[in-house]
C-alpha distance (Angstrom), angle and dihedral (degrees) to the residues before:
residue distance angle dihedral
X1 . . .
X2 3.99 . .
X3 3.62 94.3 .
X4 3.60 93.9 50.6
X5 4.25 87.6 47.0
X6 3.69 87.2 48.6
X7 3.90 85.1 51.1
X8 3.87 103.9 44.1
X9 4.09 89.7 45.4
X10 4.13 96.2 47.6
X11 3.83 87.0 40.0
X12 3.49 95.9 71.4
X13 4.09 103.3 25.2
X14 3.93 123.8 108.4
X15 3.37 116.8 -76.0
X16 3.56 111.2 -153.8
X17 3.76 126.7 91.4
X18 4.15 116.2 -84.9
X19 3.36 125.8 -106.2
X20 4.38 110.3 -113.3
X21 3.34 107.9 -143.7
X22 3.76 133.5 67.2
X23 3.91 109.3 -167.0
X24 3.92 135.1 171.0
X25 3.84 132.5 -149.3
X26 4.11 102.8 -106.8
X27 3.88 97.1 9.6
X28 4.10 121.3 113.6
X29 4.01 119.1 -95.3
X30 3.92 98.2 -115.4
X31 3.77 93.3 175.6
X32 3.70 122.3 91.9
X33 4.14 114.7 -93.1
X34 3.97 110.9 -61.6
X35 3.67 117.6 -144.4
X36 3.22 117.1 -164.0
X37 3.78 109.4 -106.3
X38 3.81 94.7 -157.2
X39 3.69 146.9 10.1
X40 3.89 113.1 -86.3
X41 3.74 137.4 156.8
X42 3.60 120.6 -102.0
X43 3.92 106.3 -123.6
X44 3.67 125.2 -133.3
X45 4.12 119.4 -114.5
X46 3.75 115.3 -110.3
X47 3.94 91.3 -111.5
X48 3.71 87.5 51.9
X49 3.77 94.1 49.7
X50 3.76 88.8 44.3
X51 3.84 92.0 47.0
X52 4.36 85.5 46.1
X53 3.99 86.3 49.9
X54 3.32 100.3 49.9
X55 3.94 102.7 43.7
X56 3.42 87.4 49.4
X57 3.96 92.2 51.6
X58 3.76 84.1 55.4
X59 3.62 92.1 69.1
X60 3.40 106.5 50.5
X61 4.05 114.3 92.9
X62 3.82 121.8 -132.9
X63 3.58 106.8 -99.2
X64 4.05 120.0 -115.2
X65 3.61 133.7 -173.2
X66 3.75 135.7 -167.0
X67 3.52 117.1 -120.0
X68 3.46 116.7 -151.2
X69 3.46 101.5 179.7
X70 3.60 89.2 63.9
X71 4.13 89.1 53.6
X72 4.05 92.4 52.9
X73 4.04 90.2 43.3
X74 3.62 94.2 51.1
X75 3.64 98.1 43.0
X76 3.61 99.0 45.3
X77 4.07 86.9 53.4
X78 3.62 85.0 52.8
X79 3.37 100.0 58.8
X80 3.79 94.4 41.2
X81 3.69 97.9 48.0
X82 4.12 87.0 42.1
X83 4.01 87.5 64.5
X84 4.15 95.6 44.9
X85 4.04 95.7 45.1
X86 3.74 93.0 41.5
X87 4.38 89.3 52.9
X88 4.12 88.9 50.2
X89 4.24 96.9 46.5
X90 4.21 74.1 49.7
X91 3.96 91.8 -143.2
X92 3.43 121.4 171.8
X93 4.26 109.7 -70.8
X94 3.98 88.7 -152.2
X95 4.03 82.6 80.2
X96 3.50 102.3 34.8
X97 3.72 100.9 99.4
X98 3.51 103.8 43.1
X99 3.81 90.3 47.0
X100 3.78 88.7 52.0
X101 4.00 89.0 49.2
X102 3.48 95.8 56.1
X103 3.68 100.4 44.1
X104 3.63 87.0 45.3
X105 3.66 97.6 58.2
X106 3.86 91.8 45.3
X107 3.53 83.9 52.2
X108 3.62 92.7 55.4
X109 3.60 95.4 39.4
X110 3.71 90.7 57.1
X111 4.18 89.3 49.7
X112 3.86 92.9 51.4
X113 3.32 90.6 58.2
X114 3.41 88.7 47.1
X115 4.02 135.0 -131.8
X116 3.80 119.2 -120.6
X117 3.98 132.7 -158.9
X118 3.82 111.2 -126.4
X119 3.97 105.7 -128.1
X120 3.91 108.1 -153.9
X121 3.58 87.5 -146.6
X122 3.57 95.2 59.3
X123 4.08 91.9 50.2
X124 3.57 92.9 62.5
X125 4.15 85.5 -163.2
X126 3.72 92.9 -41.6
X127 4.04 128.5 111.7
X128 4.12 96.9 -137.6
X129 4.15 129.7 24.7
X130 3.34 139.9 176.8
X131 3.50 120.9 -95.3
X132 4.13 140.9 172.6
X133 3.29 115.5 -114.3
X134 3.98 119.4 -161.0
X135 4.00 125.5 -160.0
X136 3.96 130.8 156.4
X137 4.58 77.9 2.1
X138 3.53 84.7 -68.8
X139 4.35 108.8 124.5
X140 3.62 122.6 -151.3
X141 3.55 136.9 -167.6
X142 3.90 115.8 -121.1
X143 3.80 145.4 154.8
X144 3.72 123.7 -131.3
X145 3.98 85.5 -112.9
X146 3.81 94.0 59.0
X147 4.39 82.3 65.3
X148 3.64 147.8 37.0
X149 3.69 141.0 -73.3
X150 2.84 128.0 -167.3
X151 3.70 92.0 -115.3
X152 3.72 90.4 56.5
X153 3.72 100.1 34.3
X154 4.10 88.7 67.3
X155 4.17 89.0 40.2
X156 3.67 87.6 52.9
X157 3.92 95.7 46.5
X158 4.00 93.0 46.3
X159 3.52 87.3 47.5
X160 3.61 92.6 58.7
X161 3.83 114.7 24.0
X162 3.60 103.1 86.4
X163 3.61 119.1 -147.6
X164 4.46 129.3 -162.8
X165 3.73 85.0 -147.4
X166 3.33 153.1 34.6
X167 3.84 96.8 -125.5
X168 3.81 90.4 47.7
X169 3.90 96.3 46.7
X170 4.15 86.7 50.3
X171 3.64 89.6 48.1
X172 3.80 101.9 52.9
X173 4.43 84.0 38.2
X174 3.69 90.3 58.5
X175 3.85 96.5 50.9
X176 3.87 92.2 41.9
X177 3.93 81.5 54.7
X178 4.05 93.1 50.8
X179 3.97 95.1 44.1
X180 3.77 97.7 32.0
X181 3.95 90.9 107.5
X182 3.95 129.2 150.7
X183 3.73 125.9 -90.5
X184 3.69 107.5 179.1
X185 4.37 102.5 71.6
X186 3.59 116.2 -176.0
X187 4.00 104.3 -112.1
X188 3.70 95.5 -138.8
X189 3.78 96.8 -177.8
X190 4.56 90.8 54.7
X191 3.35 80.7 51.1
X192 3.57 107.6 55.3
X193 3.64 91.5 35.6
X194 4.25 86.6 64.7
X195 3.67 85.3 45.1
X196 3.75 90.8 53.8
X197 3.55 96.0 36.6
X198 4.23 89.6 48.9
X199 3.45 91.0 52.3
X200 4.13 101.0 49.9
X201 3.89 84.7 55.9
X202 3.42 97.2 57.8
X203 3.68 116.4 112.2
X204 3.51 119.3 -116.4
X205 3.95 96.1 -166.3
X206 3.06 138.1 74.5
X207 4.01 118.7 -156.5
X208 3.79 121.8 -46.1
X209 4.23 146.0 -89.8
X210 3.54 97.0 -128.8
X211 4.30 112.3 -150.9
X212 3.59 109.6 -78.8
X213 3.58 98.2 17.8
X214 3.76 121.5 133.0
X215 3.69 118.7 -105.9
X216 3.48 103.5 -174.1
X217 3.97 131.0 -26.3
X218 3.77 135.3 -119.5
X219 4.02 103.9 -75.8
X220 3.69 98.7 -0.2
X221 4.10 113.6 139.4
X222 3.69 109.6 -111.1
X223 3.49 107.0 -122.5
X224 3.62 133.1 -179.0
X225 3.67 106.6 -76.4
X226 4.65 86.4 33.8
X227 3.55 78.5 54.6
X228 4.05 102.1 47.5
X229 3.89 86.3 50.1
X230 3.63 94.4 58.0
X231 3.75 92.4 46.6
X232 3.59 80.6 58.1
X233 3.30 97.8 43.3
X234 3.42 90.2 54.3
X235 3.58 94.1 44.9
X236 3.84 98.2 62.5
X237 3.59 89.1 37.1
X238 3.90 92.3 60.6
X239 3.86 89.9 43.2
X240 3.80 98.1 46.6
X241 3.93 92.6 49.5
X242 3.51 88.7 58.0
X243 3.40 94.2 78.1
X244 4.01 105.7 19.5
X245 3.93 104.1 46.6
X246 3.75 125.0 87.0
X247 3.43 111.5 -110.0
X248 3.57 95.4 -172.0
X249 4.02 82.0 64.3
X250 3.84 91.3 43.7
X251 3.60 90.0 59.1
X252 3.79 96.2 45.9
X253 3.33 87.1 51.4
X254 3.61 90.0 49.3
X255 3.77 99.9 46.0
X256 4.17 80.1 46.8
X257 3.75 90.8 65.0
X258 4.09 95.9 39.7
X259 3.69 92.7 46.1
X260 3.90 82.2 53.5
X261 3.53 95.4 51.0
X262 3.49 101.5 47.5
X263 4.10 90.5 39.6
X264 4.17 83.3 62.0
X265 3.71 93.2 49.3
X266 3.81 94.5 49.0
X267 3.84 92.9 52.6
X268 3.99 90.0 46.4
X269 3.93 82.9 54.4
X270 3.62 87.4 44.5
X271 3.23 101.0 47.2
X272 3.95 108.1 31.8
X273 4.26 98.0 19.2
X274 3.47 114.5 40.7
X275 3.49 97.9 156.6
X276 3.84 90.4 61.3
X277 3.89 86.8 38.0
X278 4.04 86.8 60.9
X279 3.72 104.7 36.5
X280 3.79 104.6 79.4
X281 4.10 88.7 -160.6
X282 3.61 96.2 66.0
X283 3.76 98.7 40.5
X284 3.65 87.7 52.3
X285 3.53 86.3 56.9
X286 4.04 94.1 51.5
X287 3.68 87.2 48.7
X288 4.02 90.3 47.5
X289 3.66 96.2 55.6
X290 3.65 99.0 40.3
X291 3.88 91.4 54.0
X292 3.67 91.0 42.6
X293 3.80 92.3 62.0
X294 3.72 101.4 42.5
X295 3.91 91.1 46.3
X296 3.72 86.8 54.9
X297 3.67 91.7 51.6
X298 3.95 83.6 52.3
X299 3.44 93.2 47.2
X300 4.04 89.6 49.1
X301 4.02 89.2 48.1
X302 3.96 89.9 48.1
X303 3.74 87.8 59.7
X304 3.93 109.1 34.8
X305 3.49 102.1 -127.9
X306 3.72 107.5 -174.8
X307 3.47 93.0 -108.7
X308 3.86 142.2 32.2
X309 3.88 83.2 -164.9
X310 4.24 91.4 81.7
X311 3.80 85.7 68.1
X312 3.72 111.8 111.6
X313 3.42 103.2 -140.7
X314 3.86 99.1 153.2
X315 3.73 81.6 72.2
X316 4.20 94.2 89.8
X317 3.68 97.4 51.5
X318 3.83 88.9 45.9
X319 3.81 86.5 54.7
X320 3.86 106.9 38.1
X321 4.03 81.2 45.0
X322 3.85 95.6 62.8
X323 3.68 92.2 23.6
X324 4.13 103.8 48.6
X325 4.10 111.4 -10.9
X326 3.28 148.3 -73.5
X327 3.95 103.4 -91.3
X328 4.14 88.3 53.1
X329 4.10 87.4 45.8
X330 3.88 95.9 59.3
X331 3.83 88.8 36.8
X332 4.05 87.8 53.1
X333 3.79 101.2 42.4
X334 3.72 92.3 46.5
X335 3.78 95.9 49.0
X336 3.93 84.1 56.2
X337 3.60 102.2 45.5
X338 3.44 80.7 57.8
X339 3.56 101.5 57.9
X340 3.31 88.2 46.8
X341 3.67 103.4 54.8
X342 3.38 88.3 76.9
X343 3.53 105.2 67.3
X344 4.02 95.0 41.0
X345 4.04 138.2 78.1
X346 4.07 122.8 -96.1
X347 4.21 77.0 7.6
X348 4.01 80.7 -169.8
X349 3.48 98.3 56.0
X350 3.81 91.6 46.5
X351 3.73 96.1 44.6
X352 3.90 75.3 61.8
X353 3.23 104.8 56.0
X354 3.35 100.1 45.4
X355 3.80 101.0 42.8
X356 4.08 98.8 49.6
X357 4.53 82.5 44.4
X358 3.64 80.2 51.2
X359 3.95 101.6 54.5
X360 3.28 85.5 39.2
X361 3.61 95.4 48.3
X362 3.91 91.9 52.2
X363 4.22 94.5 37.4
X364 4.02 84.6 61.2
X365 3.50 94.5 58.6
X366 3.59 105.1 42.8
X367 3.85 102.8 107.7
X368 4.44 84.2 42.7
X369 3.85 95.4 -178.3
X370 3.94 103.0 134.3
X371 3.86 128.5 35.4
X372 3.38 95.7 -127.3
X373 3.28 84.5 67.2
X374 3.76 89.1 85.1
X375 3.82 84.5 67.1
X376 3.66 98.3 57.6
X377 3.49 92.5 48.8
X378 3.80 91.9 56.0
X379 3.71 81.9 65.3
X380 3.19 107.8 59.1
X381 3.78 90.7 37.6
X382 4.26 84.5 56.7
X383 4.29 80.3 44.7
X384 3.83 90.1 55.0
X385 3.45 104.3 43.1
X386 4.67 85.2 43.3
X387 3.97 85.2 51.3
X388 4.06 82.2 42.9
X389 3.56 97.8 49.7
X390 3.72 105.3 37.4
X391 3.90 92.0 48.8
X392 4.21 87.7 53.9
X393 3.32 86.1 45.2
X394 4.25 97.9 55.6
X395 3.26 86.6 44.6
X396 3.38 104.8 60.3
X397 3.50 104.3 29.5
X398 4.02 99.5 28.9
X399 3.71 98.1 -151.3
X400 3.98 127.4 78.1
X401 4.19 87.5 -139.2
X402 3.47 88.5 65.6
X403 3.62 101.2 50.2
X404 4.08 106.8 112.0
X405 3.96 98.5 -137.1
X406 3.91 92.8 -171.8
X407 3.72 84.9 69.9
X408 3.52 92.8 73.4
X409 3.99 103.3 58.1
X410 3.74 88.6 81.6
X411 3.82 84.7 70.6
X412 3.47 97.1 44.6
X413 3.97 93.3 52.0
X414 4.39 86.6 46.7
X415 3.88 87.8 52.8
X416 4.50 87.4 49.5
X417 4.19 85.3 45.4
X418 3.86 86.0 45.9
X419 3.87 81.4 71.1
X420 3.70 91.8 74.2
X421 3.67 85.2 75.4
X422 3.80 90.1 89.9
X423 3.95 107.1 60.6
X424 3.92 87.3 35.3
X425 3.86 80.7 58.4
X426 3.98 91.6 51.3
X427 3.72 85.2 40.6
X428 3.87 99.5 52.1
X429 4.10 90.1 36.8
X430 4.10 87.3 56.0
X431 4.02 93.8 41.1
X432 4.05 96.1 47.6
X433 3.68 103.5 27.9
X434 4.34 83.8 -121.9
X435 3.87 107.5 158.3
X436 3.82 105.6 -137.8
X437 4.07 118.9 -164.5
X438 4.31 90.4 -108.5
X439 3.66 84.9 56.6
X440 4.01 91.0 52.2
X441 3.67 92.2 45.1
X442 3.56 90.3 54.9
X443 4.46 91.7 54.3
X444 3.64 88.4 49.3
X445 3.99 95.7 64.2
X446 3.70 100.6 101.3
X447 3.64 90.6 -146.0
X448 3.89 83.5 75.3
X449 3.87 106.3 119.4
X450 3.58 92.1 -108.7
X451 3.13 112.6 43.1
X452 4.17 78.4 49.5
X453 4.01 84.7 53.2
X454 3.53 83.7 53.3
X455 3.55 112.4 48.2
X456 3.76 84.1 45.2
X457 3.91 95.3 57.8
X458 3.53 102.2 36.3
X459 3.55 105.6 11.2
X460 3.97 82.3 171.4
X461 3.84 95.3 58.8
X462 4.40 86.1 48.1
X463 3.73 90.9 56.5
X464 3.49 92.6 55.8
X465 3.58 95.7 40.4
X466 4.21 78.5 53.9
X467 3.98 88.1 59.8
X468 3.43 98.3 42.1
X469 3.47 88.1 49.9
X470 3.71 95.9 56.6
X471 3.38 99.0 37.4
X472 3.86 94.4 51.2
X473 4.14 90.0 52.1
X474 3.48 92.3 50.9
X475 3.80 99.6 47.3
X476 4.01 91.8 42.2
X477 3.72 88.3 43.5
X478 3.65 89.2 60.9
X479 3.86 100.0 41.7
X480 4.30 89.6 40.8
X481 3.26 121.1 -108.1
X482 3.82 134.5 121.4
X483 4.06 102.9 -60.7
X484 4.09 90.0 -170.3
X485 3.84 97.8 57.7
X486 3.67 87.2 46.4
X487 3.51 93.8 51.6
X488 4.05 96.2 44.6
X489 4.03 85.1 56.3
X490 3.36 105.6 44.9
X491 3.64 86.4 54.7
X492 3.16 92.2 47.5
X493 3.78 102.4 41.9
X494 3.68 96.5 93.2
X495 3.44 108.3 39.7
X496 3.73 94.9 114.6
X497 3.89 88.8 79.2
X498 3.41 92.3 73.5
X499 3.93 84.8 87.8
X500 3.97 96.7 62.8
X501 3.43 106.4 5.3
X502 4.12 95.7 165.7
X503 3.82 88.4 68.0
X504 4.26 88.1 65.4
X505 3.69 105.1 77.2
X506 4.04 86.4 -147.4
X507 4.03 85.4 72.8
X508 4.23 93.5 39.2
X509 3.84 108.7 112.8
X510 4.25 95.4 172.2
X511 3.65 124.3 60.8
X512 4.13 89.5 -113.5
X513 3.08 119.3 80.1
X514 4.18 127.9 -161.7
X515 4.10 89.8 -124.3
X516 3.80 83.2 68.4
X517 4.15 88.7 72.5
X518 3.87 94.6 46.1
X519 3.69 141.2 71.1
X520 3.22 126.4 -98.8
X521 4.19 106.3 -111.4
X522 4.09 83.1 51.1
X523 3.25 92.9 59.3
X524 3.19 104.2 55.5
X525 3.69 90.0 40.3
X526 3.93 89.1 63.3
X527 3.79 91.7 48.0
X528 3.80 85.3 44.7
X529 3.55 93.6 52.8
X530 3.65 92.3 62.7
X531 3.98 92.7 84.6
X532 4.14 86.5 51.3
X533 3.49 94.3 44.5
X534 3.84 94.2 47.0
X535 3.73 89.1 48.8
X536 3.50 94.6 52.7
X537 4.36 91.5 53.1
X538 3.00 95.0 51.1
X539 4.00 103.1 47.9
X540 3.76 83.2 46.7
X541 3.96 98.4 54.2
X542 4.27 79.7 39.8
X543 3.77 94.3 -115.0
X544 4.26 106.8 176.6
X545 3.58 117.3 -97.0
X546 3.58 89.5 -114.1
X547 3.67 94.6 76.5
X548 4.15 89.2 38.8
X549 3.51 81.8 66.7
X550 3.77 99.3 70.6
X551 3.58 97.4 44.0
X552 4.23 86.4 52.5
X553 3.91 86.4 51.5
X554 4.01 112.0 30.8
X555 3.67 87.4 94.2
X556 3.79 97.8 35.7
X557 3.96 109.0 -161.6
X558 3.81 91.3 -51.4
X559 3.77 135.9 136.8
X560 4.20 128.8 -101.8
X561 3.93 79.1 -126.8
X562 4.02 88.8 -174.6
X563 3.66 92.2 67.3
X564 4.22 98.0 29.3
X565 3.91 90.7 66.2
X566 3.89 93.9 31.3
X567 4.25 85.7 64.1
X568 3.73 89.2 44.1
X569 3.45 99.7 48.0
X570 3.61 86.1 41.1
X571 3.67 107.9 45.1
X572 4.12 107.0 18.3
X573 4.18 84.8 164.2
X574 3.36 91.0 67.7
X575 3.64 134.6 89.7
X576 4.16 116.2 -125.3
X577 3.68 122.0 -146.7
X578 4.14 91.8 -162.7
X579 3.60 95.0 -155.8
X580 3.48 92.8 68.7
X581 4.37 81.7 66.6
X582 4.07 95.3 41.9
X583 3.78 123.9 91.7
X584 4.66 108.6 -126.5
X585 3.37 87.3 -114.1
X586 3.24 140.5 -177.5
X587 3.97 102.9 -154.9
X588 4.22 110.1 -136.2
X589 3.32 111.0 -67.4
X590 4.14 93.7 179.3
X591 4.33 140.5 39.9
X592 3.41 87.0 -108.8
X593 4.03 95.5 47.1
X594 3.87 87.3 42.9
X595 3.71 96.0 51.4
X596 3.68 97.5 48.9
X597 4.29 85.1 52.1
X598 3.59 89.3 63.7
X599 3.73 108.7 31.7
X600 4.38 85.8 48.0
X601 3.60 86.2 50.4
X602 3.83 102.5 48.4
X603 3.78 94.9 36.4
X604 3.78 86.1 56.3
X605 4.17 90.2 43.0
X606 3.97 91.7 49.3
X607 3.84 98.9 60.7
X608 3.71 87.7 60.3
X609 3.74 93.8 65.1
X610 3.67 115.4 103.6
X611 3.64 93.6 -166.2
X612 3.97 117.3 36.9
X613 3.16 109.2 -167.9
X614 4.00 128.7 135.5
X615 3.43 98.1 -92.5
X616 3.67 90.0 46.0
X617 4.06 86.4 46.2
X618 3.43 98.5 47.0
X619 3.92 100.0 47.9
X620 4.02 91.1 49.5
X621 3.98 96.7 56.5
X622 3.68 85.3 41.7
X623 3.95 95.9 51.1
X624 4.21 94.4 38.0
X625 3.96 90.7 49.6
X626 3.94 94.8 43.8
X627 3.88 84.1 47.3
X628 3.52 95.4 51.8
X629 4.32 89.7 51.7
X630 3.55 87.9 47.8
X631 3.54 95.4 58.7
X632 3.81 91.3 45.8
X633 3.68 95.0 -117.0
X634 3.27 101.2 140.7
X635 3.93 99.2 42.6
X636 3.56 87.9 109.2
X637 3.47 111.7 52.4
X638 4.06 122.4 71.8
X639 4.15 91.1 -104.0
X640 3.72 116.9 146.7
X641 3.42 130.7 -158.6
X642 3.64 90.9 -110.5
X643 3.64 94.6 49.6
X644 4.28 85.4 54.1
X645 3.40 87.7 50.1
X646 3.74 96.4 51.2
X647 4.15 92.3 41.6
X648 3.96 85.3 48.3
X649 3.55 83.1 59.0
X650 3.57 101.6 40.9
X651 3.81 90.0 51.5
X652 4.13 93.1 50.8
X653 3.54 90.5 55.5
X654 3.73 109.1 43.0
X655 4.02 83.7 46.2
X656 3.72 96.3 56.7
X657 3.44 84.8 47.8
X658 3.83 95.9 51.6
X659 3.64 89.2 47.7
X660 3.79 96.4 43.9
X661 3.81 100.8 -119.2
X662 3.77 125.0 154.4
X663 4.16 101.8 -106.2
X664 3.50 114.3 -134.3
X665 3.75 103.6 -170.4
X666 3.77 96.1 -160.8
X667 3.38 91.0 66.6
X668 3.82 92.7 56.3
X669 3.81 90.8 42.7
């Protein structure tokens, strides 16, 4: 499974050689002298090229042309409509022609030198611009006062078409108003091709790093213009390794690094998780997520998004967290924040970034008991990565003006696709059969349908299931362990006396009792069979192993001691095949399994007393628990004596104060 990780992740990585140097505007060269090992250009910042672009936008004139078509068209409807309006006034025909000549030529006059439509736009607040004005593909330079309006156009011809009459001189106005129309139209399309052109022969250099030249010294500051030749330097770099380094040896080195990676996380499983290390489900899943989030970074190289930012990679530590634990979720997230520091910009700020969001990421959701707990650790994950950003951001720049607040939205749309975290969760826990703590929650709502089933059948059998619950959180609260798995099994642990719930004296209401009828060895077969029968519900209604496990082990590989002596006191002719009296087994083989041994056991033990005071208290937990070591029971699981001591405690205290007795806590000392 590693080699084929190591595979899939190098498969799809960059292949051209990396870039040395990590630098920052303001910060000391620590490196040794770098001399430039070949000529390159020394690129232009993007304000600078912005600045270039615009200014030289500024002096390029809207484009104009004269439309001709629009001269014939509204001359020839002048002349036509001239003839029609003149017949229905009825003036005098004598004078038509000459009339019609003069306004004509005016007309025409005013058209050749030509009639433009102000563009707002192009005024920029002002009354007159310049402009460029093209005819016969020949461009001019003119000002809006050198031409027409239309405003001025119809001043200028009722300035100088003179009329006999009144009637005439309104006539002729009115059609000078109707075919007074502009000529010169802005050709938007010439002039945005000049823009475009304009701007793709702008330079984006700025002198030149000749070969062997210095580029910055051993403990100089890196200034602006230090700074702009690395960028170059880098720049060229990049592009000229594209084509001269071996990519064969690029992805050696590459599967090198992986291989490395992955080789320190097995021996951490190894070594400190050997139940992960030997269950080939939830390594898979390890493996799954890690590749997942370095082929998206792949993916998000391969296509240039603007920023490597929008990556959610606070989503592994959120799921190995709820999925595994915390120690394994820093372990994992930093592992791939390493790999993938090599294939990203100012790698050491971004291994930064990510790792603090990740502690913080997995720190918020260490006590996981409500969903919407996912919210509030998005957050403080957004808080981290603010505190992150605007720290970086001081430091390089020194000044709070210059900090570039767009910059940060890439983290605030990572910390929204951090969400996703929760259905992959669901997803993974369905896939893999994992057991996450939201999952646990969820079996220990009592509305669940059977623990319902159970409380109504043997409501006795619930109620201690209740009080082993409680007093196996509290004791494996106190020792450390995880307090919702042990709760989910121990109220779960007896749920296969929901069969035949008469045989459990718990759930007996009448002084007989149905044992009284049988013999001995099937007795304690039907109290046996609880553990089989339990197992068997709640495979069928696809409970999580997990909670299987304390049914398996509540019992251990112990006797049903009531019935064992009963037979041999009974029947001391007879031969007895013990196994017939012991429970399968397993013995614990966890805390949690442990815990819920000893708190079933003396909650069970305690409702026989008939008098329960302290002393009584005290010398029951003492005498179950030392029972329990001498039958080895609890070789198995990771107890020490400390930890007994403290859940011997635990269990005195929360008895007395089940049973209402005054605690004197020098007697439990």
């Amino acid at each position: 499974m590693m080699i084929f990780t190591v595979f899939i992740i190098t498969l799809f990585l960059p292949k051209q050689p990396r870039f040395r140097y990590e630098f920052e505007k303001n910060a000391v060269w620590k490196n040794k002298d770098l001399i430039s090992p070949f000529s390159f250009a020394i690129l232009k910042t993007s304000p600078q090229v912005s600045a270039d672009k615009k200014n030289a936008l500024k002096d390029i004139l809207p484009v104009y042309q004269f439309d001709k078509e629009i001269t014939a068209n509204a001359l020839d409807e002048f002349s036509n409509e001239f003839d029609i309006k003149w017949k229905s006034k009825q003036l005098d025909e004598k004078g038509r022609e000459v009339y019609k000549s003069t306004a004509y030529k005016l007309l025409q006059s005013i058209y050749q030198k030509g009639i433009i439509g102000l563009n707002v736009k192009h005024q920029a607040g002002k009354k007159n611009y310049d402009f460029s004005l093209v005819e016969n593909n020949v461009a001019q330079e003119h000002n809006t006062q050198d031409v027409f309006t239309a405003e001025t156009a119809l001043n200028f011809f009722k300035a100088n078409f003179k009329a006999p009459n009144p009637v005439m001189g309104d006539l002729v106005a009115n059609l000078a108003i109707d075919h007074i129309t502009p000529n010169i139209v802005f050709d938007e399309r010439l002039t945005k091709t000049i823009q475009d052109n304009t701007i793709s022969n702008i330079s984006t250099t700025k002198g030149m790093v000749q070969k062997g030249e210095l580029i910055v010294a051993k403990n100089d500051v890196i200034d602006e213009e230090i700074y702009q030749k690395l960028e170059s330097y880098k720049a060229t770099y990049d592009a000229q390794t594209k084509t001269i380094g071996s990519r064969a040896l690029v992805y050696l080195g590459q599967v090198v690094l992986v291989g490395f990676i992955l080789t320190i996380l097995m021996s951490f499983l190894f070594l400190f998780r050997k139940d992960i290390f030997a269950d080939n489900r939830q390594l898979s899943l390890i493996l799954i997520v890690t590749t997942g989030m370095l082929l998206a970074l792949t993916w998000a190289i391969k296509i240039e998004i603007p920023s490597l930012y929008y990556i959610p990679f606070c989503v592994v530590p959120i799921i190995i967290r709820i999925l595994f634990d915390t120690r394994l979720a820093l372990y994992l997230h930093m592992l791939v924040i390493l790999i993938a520091g090599f294939f990203v910009a100012n790698s050491f700020e971004f291994v930064f970034y990510q790792v603090t969001a990740g502690m913080v990421a997995i720190f918020s959701i260490k006590n996981f008991v409500k969903r919407e707990r996912f919210l509030v650790s998005a957050l403080f994950i957004l808080l981290a990565y603010f505190v992150a950003f605007v720290g970086i951001a001081l430091l390089r720049e020194g000044s709070f003006r210059e900090i570039e607040w767009l910059n940060f939205i890439p983290f605030v749309f990572s910390v929204l696709l951090s969400l996703l975290a929760y259905p992959l969760i669901y997803l993974f826990e369905r896939i893999f059969g994992i057991t996450s703590d939201v999952a646990l929650i969820e079996l220990t709502n009592t509305n669940n349908k059977l623990l319902r089933e159970l409380a109504f059948k043997a409501p006795g059998t619930f109620q201690h299931s209740l009080q082993v619950a409680n007093l196996a959180e509290a004791a494996i609260f106190k020792i450390g362990g995880n307090s919702v798995l042990v709760r989910a099994g121990a109220l779960y642990h007896d749920i296969g006396k929901v069969d035949n719930p008469q045989y459990f004296i718990e759930n007996q209401n009448t002084a007989v009792s149905p044992h009284d009828k049988l013999p001995y060895e099937q007795s304690a077969q039907i109290i046996i069979q609880h553990v089989h029968k339990g197992i068997e519900i709640l495979r069928k209604n696809q409970i999580p192993e997990a909670i299987i496990d304390f049914i398996r082990t509540h019992h251990g590989n112990t006797r049903v001691d009531y019935f064992y002596q009963s037979f041999l006191k009974n029947s001391p002719e007879k031969f007895v095949d013990e196994n017939i009296f012991r429970y399968p087994g397993p013995i614990p083989f966890s805390k949690e399994t442990g815990v819920l041994m000893l708190a079933d056991s003396v909650e069970a033990a305690s409702r026989s007393l008939k008098n329960p005071d302290a002393q009584n208290i005290n010398d029951l937990v003492e005498r179950i628990i030392n029972y329990k070591l001498e039958q080895n029971q609890l070789d198995d699981c990771d107890l020490t004596l400390k930890d007994i001591e403290t859940i011997k405690l635990i269990f005195k205290t929360m008895l007395m104060s089940i049973y209402h007795v005054r605690i004197d806590y020098q007697q439990l000392s």
